[in-house]
C-alpha positions as CSV (number, residue, x, y, z in Angstrom):
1,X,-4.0,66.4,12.8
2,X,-5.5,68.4,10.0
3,X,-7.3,66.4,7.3
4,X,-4.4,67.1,4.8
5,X,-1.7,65.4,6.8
6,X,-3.7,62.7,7.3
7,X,-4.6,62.4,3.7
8,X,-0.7,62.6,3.2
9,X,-0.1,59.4,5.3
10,X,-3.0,57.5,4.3
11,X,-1.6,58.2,0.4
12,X,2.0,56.7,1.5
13,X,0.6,53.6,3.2
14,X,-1.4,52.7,-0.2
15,X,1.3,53.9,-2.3
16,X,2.7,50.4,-2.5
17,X,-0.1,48.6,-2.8
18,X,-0.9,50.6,-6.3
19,X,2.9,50.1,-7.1
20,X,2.6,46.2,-6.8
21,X,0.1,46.7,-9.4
22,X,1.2,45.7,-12.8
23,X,2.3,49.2,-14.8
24,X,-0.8,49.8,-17.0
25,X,-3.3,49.8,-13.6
26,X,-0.7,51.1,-11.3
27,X,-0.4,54.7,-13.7
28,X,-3.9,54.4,-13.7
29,X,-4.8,54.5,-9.7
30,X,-1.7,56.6,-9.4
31,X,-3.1,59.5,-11.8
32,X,-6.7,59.6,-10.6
33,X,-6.6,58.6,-7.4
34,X,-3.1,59.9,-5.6
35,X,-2.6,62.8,-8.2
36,X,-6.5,63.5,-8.8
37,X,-6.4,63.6,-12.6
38,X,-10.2,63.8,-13.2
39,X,-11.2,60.7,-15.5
40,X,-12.3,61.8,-18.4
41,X,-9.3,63.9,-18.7
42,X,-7.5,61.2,-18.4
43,X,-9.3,59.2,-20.9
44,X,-9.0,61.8,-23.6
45,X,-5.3,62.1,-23.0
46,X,-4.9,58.4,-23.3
47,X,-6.9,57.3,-26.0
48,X,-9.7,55.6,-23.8
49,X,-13.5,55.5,-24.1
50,X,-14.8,57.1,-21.1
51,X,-16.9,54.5,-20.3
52,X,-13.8,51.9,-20.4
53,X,-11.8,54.1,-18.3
54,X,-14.7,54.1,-15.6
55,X,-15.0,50.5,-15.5
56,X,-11.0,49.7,-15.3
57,X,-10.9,52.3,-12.9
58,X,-13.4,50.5,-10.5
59,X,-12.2,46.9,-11.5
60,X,-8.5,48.2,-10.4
61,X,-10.2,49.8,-7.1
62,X,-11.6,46.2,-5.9
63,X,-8.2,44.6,-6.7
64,X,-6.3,47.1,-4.9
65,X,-9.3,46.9,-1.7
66,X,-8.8,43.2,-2.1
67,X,-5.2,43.2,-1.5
68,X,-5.7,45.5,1.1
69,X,-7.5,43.4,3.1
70,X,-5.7,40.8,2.5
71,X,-3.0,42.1,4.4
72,X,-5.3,41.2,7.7
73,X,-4.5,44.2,9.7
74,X,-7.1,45.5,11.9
75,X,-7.6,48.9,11.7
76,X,-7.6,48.7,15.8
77,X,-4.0,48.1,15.8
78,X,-3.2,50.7,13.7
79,X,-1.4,54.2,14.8
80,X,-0.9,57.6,13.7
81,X,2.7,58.4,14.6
């Protein structure tokens, strides 16, 4: 499997994760993460210091790690179909 398709599926599995975000975080992770806006692009098209953008960015990160592993799968019974 070539490192694109597997970016692709990793992508839809966290897809809803981000989307139970609430909207303001979700657009966020959504825009830099899964549609790779860089961040300070995305800063100076929203209005946002840099440096605010950075830190909600990570803070929104851990939340979204968090309820990842809260979901208690082990990455052992995982397949790539």
């Amino acid at each position: 499997m070539n490192k694109n398709a597997l970016t692709s599926r990793v992508f839809i599995c966290v897809i809803p994760f981000i989307s139970a975000l609430p909207e303001e975080p979700a657009a966020i992770l959504l825009d830099i993460d899964i549609n790779g806006e860089a961040q300070k692009a995305y800063a100076q098209k929203n209005a946002i210091p840099y440096s605010t953008l950075k830190s909600k960015v990570k803070k929104k990160r851990k939340i979204l790690k968090q309820m990842f592993n809260g979901c208690a799968i082990s990455p052992s019974t995982l397949k790539v179909i």
